[in-house]
N, C-alpha and C positions, 0 to 999 in steps of 0.2 A: 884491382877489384872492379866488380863492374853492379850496377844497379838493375832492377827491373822494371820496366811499367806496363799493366796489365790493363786492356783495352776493352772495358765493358760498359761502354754506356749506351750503345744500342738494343734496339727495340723486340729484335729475333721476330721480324715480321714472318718472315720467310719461315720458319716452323713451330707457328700457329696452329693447332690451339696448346702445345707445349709452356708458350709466354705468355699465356693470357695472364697468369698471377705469376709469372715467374722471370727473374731474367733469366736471358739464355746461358751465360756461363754458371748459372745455379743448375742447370736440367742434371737431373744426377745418369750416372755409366757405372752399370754394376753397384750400384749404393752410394755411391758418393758425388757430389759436384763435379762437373768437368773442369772447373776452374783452380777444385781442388788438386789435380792430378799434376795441374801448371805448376802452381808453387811447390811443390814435393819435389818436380824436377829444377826448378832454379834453385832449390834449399840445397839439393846434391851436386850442384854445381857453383856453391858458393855464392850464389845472388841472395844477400840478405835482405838488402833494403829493396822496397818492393811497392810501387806507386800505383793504384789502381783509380780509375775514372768511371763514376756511374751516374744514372741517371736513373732510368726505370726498375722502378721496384727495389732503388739503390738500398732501403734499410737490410733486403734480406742477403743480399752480400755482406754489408757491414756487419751484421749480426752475426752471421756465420763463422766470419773469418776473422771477427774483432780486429787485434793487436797484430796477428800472425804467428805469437808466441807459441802456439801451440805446435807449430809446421819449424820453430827457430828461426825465425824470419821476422821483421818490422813493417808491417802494413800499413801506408798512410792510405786515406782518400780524397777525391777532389770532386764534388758535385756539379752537374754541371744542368742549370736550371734557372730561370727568370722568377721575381717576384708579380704575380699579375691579380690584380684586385683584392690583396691579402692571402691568397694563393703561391704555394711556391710550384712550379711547373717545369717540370722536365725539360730541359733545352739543349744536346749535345751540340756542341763546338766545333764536330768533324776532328779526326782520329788526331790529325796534328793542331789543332786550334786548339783543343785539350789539353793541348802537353806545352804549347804556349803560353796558354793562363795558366798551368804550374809552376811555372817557371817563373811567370814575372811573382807570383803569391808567397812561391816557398825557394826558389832558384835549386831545385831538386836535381836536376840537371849537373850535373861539375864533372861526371866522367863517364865512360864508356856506358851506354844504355841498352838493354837487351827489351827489345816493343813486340808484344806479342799480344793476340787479339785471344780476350778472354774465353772463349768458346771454341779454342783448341786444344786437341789432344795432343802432344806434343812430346818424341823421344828423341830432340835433337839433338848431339853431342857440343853444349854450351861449349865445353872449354875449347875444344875443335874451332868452334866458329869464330868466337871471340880471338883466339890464335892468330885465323890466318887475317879478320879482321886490323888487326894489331900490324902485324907481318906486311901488311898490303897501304900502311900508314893511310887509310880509308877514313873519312870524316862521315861516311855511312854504306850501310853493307846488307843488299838484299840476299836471306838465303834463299836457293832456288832448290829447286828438284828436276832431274832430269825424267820428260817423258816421254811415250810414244808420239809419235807425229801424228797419229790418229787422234791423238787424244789435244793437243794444243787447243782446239775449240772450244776447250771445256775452263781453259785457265788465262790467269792474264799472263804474258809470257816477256822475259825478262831476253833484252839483246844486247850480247855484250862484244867487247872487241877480242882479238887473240889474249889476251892478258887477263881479260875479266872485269874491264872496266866499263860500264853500264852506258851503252849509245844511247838505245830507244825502249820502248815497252811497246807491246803490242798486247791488244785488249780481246781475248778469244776471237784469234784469227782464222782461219780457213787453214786446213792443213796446207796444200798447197800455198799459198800464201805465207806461211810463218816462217820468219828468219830465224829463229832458234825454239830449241825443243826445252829450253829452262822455265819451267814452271815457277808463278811466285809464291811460295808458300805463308805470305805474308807474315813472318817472321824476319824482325828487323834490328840491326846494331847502329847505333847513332851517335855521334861527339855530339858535347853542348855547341859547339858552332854552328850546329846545324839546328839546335833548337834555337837561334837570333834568327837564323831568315824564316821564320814562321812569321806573318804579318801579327800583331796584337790585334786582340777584340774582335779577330774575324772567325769567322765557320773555314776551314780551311784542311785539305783531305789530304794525307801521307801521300796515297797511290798518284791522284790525278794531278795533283799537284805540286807538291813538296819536293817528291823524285822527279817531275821532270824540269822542276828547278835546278836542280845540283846538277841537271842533265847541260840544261841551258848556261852557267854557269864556268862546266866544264869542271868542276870539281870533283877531288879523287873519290871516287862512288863505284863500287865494285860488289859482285855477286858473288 
């Protein structure tokens, strides 16, 4: 089996005025939530349990998607926000610092994790991934996308060895400059082992940090 956690507690600065009353995994595609479209495909691929992290305008996700009964799925939440002058105030953790204070609050964490950022449309073939993740005895698994080399500038780009296992990342390189055309499509699988080397109590970010911890490590980490 494998778990999900769904990555919403940013702010959707970037498509403004969309978030001003709304979070961005609410902004609905065709009638419905874009966040809705995520758990419809982890429910078809057997991801029941389903960990989601909010902050801003966090009630109208919870309201929306309650229990997750509805979709056949169990939704918990984890807020993430300071108490300041009798005020409770929004405070994200950074996408891995999040999933650290879940872990140490609820230890939700215990097996294979599928992390994907709530404001994604998403047709990826779970059990595919989760396979060759399994297959490749990986303690975490960026998926990528193969692009044009023209296009690299546009993405952060994932560099791995002949086998697939994750050297470096390069942060929208220069085409010329880019050692691989693998796109991240920040879609991620992860053991609980790799949710202990998150520091506790800190703001602490999957991309810039986390990955190229496992990098520095030398730990089996594979695209």
């Amino acid at each position: 089996m494998t778990k999900g956690m769904i990555l919403a507690a940013g702010q959707g600065t970037r498509v403004r005025p969309l978030t001003r009353d709304l979070p961005k995994p609410m902004v609905p595609i065709l009638g419905k939530p874009v966040m809705e479209y995520l758990i419809e495909q982890m429910a078809r691929y057997g991801v029941r349990e389903i960990m989601v992290n909010v902050a801003y305008h966090h009630r109208k996700i919870e309201h929306y998607f309650g229990d997750g009964s509805r979709w056949g799925v169990e939704i918990g939440y984890s807020y993430e926000g300071i108490l300041d002058h009798g005020d409770v105030i929004p405070k994200p953790r950074g996408s891995a610092g999040g999933m650290r204070h879940i872990q140490d609050f609820s230890g939700f964490f215990d097996e294979t994790t599928l992390v994907v950022c709530g404001d994604a449309l998403v047709d990826l073939d779970i059990g595919a991934a989760v396979a060759e993740h399994k297959e490749k005895e990986a303690v975490a698994s960026v998926v990528a996308l193969d692009v044009e080399r023209d296009q690299v500038k546009y993405y952060g780009i994932v560099v791995p060895d002949p086998v697939g296992r994750v050297c470096s990342f390069q942060e929208k390189p220069n085409p010329d400059a880019a050692r691989s055309t693998l796109a991240s499509t920040g879609i991620y699988l992860m053991e609980p082992s790799v949710i202990d080397l998150i520091p506790p109590g800190q703001t602490f970010d999957i991309g810039s940090q986390l990955f190229p911890l496992l990098v520095e490590k030398n730990l089996p980490f594979y695209v």
